[in-house]
N, C-alpha and C positions, 0 to 999 in steps of 0.2 A: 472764888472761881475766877481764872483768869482764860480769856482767851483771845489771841492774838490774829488778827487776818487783812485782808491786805487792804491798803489805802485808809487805813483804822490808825487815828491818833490814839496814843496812851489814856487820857482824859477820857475818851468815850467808851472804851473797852468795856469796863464795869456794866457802864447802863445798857450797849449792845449784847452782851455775852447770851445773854438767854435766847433771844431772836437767832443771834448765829449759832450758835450752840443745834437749834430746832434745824437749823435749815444745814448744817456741815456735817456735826459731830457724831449722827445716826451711820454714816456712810463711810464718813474719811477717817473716823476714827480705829476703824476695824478694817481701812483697806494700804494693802501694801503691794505696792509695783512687782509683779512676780518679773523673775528670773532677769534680775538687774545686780548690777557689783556693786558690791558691799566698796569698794573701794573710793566711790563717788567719784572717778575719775570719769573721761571724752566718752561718747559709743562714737564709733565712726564705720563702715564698711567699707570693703575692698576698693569702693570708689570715692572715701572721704578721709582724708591721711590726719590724724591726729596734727593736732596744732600746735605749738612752739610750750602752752602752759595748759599739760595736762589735765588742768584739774578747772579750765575754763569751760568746757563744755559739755553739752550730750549731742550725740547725734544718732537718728536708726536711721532706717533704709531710703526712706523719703528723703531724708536730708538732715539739715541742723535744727536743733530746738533748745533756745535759751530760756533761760530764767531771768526773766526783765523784772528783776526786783524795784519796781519802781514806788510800792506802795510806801508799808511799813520799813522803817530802817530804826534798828536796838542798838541802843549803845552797853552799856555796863548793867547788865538785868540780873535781880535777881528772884527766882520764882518760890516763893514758898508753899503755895499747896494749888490744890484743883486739878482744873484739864486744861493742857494747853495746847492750839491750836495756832500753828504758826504757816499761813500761807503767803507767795510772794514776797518774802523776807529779806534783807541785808542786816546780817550782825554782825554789826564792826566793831565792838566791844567784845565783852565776856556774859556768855547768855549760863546763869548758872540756875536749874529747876534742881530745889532741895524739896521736895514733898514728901510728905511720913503721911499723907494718905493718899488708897489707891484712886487710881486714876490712869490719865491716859495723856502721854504728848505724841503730839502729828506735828510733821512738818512736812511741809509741802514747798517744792520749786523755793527752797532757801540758799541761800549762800551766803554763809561762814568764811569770815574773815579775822577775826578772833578767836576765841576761845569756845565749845560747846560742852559744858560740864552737864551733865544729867545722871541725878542721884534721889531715883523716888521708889517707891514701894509699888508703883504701875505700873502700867506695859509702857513703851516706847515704840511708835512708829513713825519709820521714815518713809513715805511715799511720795505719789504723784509723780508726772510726768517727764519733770527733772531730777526728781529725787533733789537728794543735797546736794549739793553740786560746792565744791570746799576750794574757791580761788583763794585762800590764803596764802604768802610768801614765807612767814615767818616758819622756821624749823620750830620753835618751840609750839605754834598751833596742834591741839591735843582735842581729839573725841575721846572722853571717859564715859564708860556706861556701868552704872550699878544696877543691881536687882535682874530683871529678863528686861533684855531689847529686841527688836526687832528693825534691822537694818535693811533699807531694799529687800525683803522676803527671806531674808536671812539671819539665825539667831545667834545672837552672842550671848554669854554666860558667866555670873563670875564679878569679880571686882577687880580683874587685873587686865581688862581689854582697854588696850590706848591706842588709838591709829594716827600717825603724827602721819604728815604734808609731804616731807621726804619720803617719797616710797623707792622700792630697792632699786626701782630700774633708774633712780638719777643719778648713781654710784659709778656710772658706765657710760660712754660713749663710743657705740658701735653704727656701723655704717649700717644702716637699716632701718624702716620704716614703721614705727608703730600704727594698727589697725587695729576691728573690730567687727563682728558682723553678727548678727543676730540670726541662729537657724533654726531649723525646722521641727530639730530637735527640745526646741522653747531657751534654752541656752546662750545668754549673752560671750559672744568666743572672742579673747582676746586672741592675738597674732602679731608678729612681726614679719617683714618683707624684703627681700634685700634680691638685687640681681635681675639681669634683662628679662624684662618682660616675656621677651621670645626665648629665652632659656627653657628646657627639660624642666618642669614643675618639681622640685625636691620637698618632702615635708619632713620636719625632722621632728620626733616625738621624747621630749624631755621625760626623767627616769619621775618617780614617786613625788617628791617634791624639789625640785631642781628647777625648773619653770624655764622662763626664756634663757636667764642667765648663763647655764649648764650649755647653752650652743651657742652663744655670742664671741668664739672666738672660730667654729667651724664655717655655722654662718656665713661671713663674709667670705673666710677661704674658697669656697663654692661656691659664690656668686663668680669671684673672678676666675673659677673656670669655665664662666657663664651658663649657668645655671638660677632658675626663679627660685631661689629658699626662703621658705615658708616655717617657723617657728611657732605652733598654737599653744597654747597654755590650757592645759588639760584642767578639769574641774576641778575645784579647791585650790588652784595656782594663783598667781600674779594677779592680774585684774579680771578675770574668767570669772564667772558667776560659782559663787559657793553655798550648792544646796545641802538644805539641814538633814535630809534622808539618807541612811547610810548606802540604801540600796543604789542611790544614783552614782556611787563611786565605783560602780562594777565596773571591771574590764568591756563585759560586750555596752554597756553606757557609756563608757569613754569611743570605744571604736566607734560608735553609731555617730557621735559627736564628730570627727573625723570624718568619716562620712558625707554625713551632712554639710560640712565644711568643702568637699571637694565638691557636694553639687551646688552648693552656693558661688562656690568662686568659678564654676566650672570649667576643672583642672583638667587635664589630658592624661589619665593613669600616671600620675605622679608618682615618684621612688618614695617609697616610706623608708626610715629608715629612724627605728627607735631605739632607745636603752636602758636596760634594768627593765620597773613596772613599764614603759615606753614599749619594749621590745614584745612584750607581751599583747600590747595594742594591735602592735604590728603583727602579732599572729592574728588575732581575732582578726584584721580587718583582709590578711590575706585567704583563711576559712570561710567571712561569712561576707564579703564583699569584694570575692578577687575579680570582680570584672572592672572595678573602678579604678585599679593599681597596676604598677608596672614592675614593681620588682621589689623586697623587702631585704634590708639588710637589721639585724638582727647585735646588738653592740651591749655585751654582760649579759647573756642572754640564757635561760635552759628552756627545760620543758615544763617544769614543775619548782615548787619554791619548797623549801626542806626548812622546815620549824626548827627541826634539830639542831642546824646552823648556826655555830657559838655567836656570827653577827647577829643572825634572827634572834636567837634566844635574848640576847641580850637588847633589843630594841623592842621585844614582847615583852621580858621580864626585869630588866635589867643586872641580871645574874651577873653574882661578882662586881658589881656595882652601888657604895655606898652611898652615893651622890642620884643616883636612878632608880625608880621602883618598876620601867617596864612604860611604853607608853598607853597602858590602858589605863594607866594608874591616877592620873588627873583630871579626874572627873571636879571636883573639888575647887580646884584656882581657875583651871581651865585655861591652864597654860605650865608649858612645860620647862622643866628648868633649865639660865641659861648653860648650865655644864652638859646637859645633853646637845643644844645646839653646837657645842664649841667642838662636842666629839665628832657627831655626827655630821656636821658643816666642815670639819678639816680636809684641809685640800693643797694639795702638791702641787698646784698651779702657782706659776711666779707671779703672777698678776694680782698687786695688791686691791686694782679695782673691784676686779674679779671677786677678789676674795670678801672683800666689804660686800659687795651684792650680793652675793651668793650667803651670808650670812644673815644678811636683812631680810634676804625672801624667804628664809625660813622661818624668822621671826615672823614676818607677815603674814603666812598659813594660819588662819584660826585654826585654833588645838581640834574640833571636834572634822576638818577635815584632816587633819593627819593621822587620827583615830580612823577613821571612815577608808580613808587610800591604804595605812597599814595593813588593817583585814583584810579590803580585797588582792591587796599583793600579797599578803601570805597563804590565801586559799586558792590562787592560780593552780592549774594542773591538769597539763594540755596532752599529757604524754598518750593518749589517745584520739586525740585529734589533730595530730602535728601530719598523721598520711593524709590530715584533706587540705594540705597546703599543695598548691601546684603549679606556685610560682615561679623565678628565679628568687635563691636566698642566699644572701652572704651572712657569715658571721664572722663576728671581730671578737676577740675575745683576750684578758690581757693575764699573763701567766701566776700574779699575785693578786686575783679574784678572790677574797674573801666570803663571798656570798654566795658564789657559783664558781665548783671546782673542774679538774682535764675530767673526770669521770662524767660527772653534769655535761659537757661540750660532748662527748662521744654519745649520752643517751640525746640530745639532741639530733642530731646530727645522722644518728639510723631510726627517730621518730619522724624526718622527713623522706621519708622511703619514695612519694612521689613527687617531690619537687624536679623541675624542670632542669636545675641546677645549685649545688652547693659549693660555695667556695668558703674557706675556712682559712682564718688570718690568726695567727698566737703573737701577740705584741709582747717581746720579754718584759718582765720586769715590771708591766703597768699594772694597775690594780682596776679594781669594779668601774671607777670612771673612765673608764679606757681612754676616753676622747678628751679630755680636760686637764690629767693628770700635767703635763706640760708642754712647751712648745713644739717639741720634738712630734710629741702624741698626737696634737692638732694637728701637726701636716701630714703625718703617719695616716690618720684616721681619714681625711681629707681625700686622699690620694686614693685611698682603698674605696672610697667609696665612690670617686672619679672615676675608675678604670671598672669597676663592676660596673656601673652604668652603661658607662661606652662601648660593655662587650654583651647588653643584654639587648637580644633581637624581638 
C-alpha cells in the first residue's frame, strides 16, 4: 500500500499509510469536486480575466485559489499496486500507477508538470479544491486513463482517452478575452469577451459542437461595431463542465444555462443570436425566458430536425459509409474515428488557424458528450411552440443547407405567427455554417446582424 500526502518524505510513507489512510481515505477517496472541468484549466468570473498560462490556475467567485504545492514534490514514480493518495503535490517527473488490484487513486490540489500515466483495475479520482491543476509547458505532457476514471465529477471510459496541454484554443489568436463564471445552474461556464463594455450585450450561441472557435472570427467583427460579445461554451464544449447524464444535454438545460449566465453577468436583454443546435437554444430561451432578451436571430435554423436527413442519417448511422458505423456506435473505444472528424470538421473557411482549432475541439469533446448533444439535436421539435415566440426574429439561412432545406425555412418562418417581427436573409451559395463558411460570409453574417439590432425597438 502506498499513499502519498503532503509534507510526507518517500521513506516515511510506508510506516504513516495506515494512520493516514484512517484519517483521509474514508472521505477523499469517494469524494470528487462536482461540476468542475474536466480540462484542469483557470475558473475565473466576469471580474477575473484568465491569466497569460491557462493552465496556472483556479479561480471562483471569491477570488483566486492556488495549489501551493509546497509539500510532497515526485520525480520519476512508479506505482505498482494499492491506494494512492496524493495531496499537495508537484510531479515533475513521470508519475506512472500500474496496479492489477482494485483500488483507488485521489489526487488532490496536484500539479503535473510531467507525465501522469494511470493504468489500474480501480476507480480513479480527481478532486479537491484545485482539482489538478496541469502547469506543464511541454506539448508532449499526456493524461492517459485505463479502466473507469473519474475526472473532476466526470467520467471517462475506454483506453483511448489522452488530454495533452495544447488545448484547441492555443491554435488561435483572437482579440478577446477568455472567462469563466460558475452559476446557479451548479455549472462551471466557460466564456469569451470581446468589445466596449457599454456596448449592446450580444451573446452568440455556437452550433452542437463548434464551441468558441465556430465565432472567433464574428466575434471581433461586432465588437467594432461596438458591441459587448459574449461567446459561452455550451455543455460538453471547450472548457464548460461535461456532465456524465445524458439528460443534462437537453435543450431547455442548455437555455437554463444561458439564463443563468445573463443573471450572473447581469446583462441588459442581450441579442441572442445562435446556430444549428445554438439556434434552437435560442428558441427555448426566447419561449421560456423572453423577458430576459432583446431579440433572437436564428442562423441554419428550422423548427424541427428530420432524422430522414441524408446528413442526419449519416451521423446516426453512418449510411453509405465504410469508414463510420453512426455515432451511437462507439460505446466500446469511446472515441470516434479520426475519418469522421476530418468529414464532419471540413470547413470552407481560408483560415488555416481556424481550421487546426476547429479540428482540435472536436477532438477534445469526450465521445459520450457528442453522444449526449446528438440525441438531443435530433429530438428537437418545436413546430408547436414556435407561436409562443414574441420576439423580434431574424433568420440567416444559406441556400446549400444540407441539414435544413427552402421547405424547413418556410415551415419556420409561419410557425412564428406571433413574433414581433421576421426578417429573412438567403445567403447564395453558403452551406449549414452560414457564418464561417468564408470571409465574404463573416461580414455578410456580421452586418445582418448589425442592422437587425439597430432596427429593433
Amino acid at each position: 500500500m502506498y499513499i502519498f500526502k503532503n509534507r510526507t518524505k518517500l521513506s516515511t510513507i510506508i510506516l504513516a499509510s495506515i494512520l493516514s489512510l484512517s484519517a483521509c481515505s474514508d472521505d477523499d477517496s469517494n469524494s470528487v469536486a462536482p461540476s468542475t472541468s474536466e480540462e484542469h484549466e483557470h475558473h475565473a468570473t466576469e471580474e477575473h480575466s484568465s491569466a497569460a498560462d491557462e493552465h496556472s490556475h483556479h479561480a471562483t467567485e471569491s477570488g483566486d485559489h492556488k495549489s501551493e504545492s509546497s509539500g510532497l514534490t515526485l520525480g520519476d514514480e512508479n506505482i505498482k499496486d494499492g491506494i494512492i493518495f496524493l495531496q499537495d503535490t508537484t510531479i515533475n517527473g513521470v508519475l506512472t500507477v500500474n496496479a492489477s488490484t482494485p483500488g483507488a487513486t485521489v489526487l488532490k490540489n496536484v500539479k503535473v508538470t510531467g507525465n501522469l500515466l494511470i493504468k489500474r483495475s480501480g476507480r480513479v479520482d480527481f478532486s479537491g479544491s484545485a482539482d489538478v491543476v496541469h502547469v506543464g509547458s511541454s506539448n508532449t505532457d499526456v493524461y492517459a486513463f485505463e479502466d473507469n476514471a473519474k475526472v473532476n465529477g466526470h467520467h471517462f471510459m475506454g483506453k483511448n482517452n489522452t488530454f495533452t496541454t495544447k488545448r484547441f484554443s492555443d491554435y488561435q489568436k483572437v482579440d478577446w478575452t477568455e472567462k469563466a463564471a460558475h452559476l446557479s445552474t451548479g455549472i462551471h461556464f466557460a466564456y469569451t469577451v470581446t468589445g466596449d463594455e457599454k456596448g449592446a450585450p450580444v451573446i452568440l450561441i455556437h452550433g452542437l459542437v463548434d464551441g468558441r472557435v465556430s465565432w472567433s472570427q464574428v466575434a471581433p467583427q461586432l465588437a467594432k461595431k461596438g458591441y459587448r460579445v459574449y461567446v459561452p461554451e455550451l455543455r460538453g464544449n471547450g472548457k464548460t463542465d461535461k456532465p456524465i447524464e445524458e439528460s443534462a444535454y437537453s435543450i431547455k438545460e442548455l437555455a437554463k444555462d444561458i439564463a443563468a449566465f445573463i443573471d450572473k453577468l447581469e446583462l441588459n436583454k442581450p441579442h441572442i443570436v445562435g446556430h444549428s443546435f445554438g439556434s434552437f437554444v435560442a428558441q427555448e430561451l426566447s419561449i421560456s425566458y423572453a423577458d430576459k432578451i432583446g431579440s433572437i436571430t436564428l442562423i441554419g435554423s428550422a423548427a424541427s430536425v428530420d432524422k430522414k436527413n441524408a446528413t442526419i442519417d449519416w451521423l446516426l448511422n453512418g449510411t453509405d459509409d465504410k469508414l463510420f458505423d453512426g455515432v451511437y456506435a462507439y460505446d466500446s473505444t469511446q472515441k470516434l474515428p479520426d475519418t469522421f472528424y476530418e468529414k464532419w470538421g471540413n470547413s470552407t473557411n481560408p483560415d488555416k488557424d481556424f481550421q487546426t482549432a476547429h479540428l482540435e475541439h472536436l477532438h477534445q469533446v469526450p465521445y459520450y458528450a457528442w453522444k449526449f448533444l446528438v440525441k438531443n439535436f435530433v429530438a428537437v421539435d418545436n413546430a408547436k411552440r414556435l407561436s409562443s415566440i414574441s420576439s423580434n426574429v431574424q433568420i440567416i439561412w444559406g441556400s446549400k443547407d444540407a441539414i435544413f432545406d427552402k421547405k424547413s425555412q418556410e415551415t419556420l418562418q409561419k410557425g412564428l405567427d406571433k413574433a414581433i417581427s421576421i426578417e429573412f436573409h438567403e445567403i447564395k451559395d453558403a452551406d449549414h455554417n452560414t457564418h464561417l463558411g468564408s470571409k465574404a460570409a463573416v461580414e455578410t453574417v456580421t452586418d445582418y446582424i448589425d442592422n437587425f439590432i439597430k432596427g429593433v425597438k
